[in-house]
N, C-alpha and C positions, 0 to 999 in steps of 0.2 A: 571403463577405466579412464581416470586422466592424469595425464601426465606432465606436472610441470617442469622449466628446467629456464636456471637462473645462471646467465654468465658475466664475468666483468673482464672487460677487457680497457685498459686505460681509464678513460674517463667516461667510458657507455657501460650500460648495462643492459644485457640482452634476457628478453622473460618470452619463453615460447608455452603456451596451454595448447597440450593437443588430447582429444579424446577418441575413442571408439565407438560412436553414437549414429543416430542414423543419417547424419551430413546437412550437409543445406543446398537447395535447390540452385540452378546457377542465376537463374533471374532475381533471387534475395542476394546472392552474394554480389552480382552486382550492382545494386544498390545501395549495400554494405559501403563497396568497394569505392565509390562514385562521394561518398559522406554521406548518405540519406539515411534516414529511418525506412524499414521497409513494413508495406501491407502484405498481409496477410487475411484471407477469408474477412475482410471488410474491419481489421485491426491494423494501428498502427504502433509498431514493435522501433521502441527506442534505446535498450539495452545497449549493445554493440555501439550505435550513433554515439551516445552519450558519453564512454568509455573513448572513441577515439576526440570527441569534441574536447574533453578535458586535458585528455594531453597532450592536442593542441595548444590548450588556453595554456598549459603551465610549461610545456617546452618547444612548443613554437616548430619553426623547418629543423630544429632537431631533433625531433620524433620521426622515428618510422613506423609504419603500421603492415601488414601482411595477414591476409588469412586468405585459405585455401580450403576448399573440403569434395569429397566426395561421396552420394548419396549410397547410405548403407556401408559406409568404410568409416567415416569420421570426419574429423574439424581440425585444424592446425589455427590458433591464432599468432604471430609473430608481433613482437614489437622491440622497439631498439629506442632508450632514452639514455 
């Protein structure tokens, strides 16, 4: 399952994607976490990178970015623009 959920509060708008999946390791999420692309079994997985690089380029120190998971629980991605 996933679940999104859209808030507006003044002039932010908050979009939280959280799923029920089987998580992500803590050494990719910190790499996620750090802005890098992370390897995988000798691939390099740009998804996520690309997703926060973008909303850098278009909102700057006024984006915030969060994700959180735990393996075999799920994923939470957060963001606030």
């Amino acid at each position: 399952e996933v679940l999104v959920i859209l808030k507006k509060r003044e002039n932010r708008l908050s979009i939280s994607v959280c799923d029920d999946g089987i998580g992500i390791e803590e050494s990719v999420l910190e790499q996620l976490r750090q802005g890098k692309p992370y390897e995988k079994d000798g691939e390099t997985h740009v998804g996520v990178y690309n997703c926060i690089r973008r909303l850098k380029l278009f909102y700057g120190d006024q984006m915030k970015f969060s994700i959180t998971s735990r393996l075999g629980e799920g994923t939470q991605i957060w963001m606030e623009i």
